[in-house]
C-alpha positions as CSV (number, residue, x, y, z in Angstrom):
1,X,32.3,70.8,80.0
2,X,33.4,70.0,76.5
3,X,35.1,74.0,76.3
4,X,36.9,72.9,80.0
5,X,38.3,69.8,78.5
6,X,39.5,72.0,75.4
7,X,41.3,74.0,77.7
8,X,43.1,71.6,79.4
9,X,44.5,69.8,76.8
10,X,45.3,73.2,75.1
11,X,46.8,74.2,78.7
12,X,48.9,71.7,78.7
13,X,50.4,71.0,75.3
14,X,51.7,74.8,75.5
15,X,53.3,74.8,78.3
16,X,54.7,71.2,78.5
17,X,56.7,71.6,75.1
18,X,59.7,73.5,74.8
19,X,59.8,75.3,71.6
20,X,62.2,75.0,68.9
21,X,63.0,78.7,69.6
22,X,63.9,78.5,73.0
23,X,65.9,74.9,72.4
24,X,67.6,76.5,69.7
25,X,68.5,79.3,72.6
26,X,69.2,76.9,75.2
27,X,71.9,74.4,72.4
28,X,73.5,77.6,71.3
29,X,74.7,78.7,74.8
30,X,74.9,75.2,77.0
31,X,76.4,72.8,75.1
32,X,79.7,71.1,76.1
33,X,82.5,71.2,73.3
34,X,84.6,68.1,73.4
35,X,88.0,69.3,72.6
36,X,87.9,67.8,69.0
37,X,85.6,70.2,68.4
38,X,86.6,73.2,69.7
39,X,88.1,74.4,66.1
40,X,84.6,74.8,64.8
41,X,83.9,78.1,63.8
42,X,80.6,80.5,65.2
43,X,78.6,80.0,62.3
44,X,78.9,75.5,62.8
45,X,77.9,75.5,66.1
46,X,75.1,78.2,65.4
47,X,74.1,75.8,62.5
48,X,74.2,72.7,64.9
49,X,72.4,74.5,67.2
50,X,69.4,75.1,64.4
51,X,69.8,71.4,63.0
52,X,69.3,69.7,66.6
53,X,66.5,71.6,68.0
54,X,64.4,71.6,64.7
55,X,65.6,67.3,65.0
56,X,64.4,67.1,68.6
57,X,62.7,68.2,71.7
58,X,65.9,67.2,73.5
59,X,68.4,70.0,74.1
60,X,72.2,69.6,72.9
61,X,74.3,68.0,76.1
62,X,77.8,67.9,74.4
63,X,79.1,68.3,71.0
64,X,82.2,65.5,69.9
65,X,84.0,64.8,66.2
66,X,83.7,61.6,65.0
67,X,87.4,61.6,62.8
68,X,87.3,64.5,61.4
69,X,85.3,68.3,61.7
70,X,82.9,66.5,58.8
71,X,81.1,64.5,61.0
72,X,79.9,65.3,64.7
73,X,78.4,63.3,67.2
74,X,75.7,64.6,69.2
75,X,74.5,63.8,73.0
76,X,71.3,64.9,73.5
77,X,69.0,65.0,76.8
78,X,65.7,66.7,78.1
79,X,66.8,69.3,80.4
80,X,67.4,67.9,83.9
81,X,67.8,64.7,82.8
82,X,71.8,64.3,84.1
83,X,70.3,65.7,87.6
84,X,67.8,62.3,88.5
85,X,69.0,59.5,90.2
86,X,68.3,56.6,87.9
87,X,67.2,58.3,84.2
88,X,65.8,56.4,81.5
89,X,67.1,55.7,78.1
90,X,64.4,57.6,76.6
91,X,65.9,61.2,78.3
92,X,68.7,60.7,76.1
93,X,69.3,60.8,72.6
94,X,72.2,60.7,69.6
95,X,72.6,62.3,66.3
96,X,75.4,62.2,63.5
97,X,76.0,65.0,61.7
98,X,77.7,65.3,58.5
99,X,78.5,68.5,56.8
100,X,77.2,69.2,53.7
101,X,78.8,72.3,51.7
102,X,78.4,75.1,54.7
103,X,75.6,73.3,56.2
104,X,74.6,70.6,58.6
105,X,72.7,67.5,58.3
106,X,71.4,64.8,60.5
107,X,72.7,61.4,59.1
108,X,71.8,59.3,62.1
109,X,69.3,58.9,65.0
110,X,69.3,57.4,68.4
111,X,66.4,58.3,70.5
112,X,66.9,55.7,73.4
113,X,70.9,56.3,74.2
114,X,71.5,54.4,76.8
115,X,72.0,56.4,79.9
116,X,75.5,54.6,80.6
117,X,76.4,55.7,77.1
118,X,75.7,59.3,77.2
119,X,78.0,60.5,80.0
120,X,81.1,58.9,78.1
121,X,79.8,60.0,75.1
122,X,79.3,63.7,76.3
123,X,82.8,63.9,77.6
124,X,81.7,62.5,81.2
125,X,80.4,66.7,81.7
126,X,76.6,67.0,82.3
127,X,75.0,69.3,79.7
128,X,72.8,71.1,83.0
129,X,76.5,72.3,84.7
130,X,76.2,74.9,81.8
131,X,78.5,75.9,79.4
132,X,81.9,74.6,78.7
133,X,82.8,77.7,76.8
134,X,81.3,80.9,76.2
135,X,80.4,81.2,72.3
């Protein structure tokens, strides 16, 4: 009985989670780029891509500037989330990030975003529509 529980549990923390490999996957090839954005180079998004799915089990839904290409703003959502009828602020999320040399790194963190915040923030474009451009 004890080995059937073991298996269960183990069961079901494999396949619930997404890993960070396949987020990373998902962020580098789905997220929407705001049009303030769109100058960042290959090797930022790839690196925003790495930051935000080793930050969260949430996948990238759009990718804004803040003022400049030194700070990004970050909508983040667990797939399918933008496809239910009334989500929950906890399927959404927010990260700054600020560059630092050639990196990337998380500044600020928003875990509940506010469902009616996230669509504006994400450029009113649903992160599961796929990509806005092919990187």
């Amino acid at each position: 009985m004890r080995d059937l529980a073991l298996v269960a549990v183990l069961s079901v923390s494999v396949c619930g989670c997404v890993s960070e490999a396949e987020r990373y996957a998902w962020n580098r090839t789905h997220p929407h780029l705001c049009p303030n954005v769109r100058a960042l180079t290959e090797a930022d998004i790839d690196e925003v891509a790495r930051v935000v799915a080793h930050a969260t089990p949430q996948t990238i839904m759009a990718i804004s500037a803040s003022r400049s290409l030194q700070k990004l703003d970050v909508t983040t959502c667990y797939r399918g989330a933008t496809k239910q009828d009334s989500p929950t602020r906890n399927v959404f999320g927010y990260y700054m990030l600020e560059r630092a040399g050639s990196t990337w790194k998380v500044v600020k963190v928003s875990t509940d975003l506010d469902p009616a915040l996230a669509f504006p923030m994400a450029c009113d474009r649903p992160a599961d529509q796929g990509p806005n451009q092919t990187l």
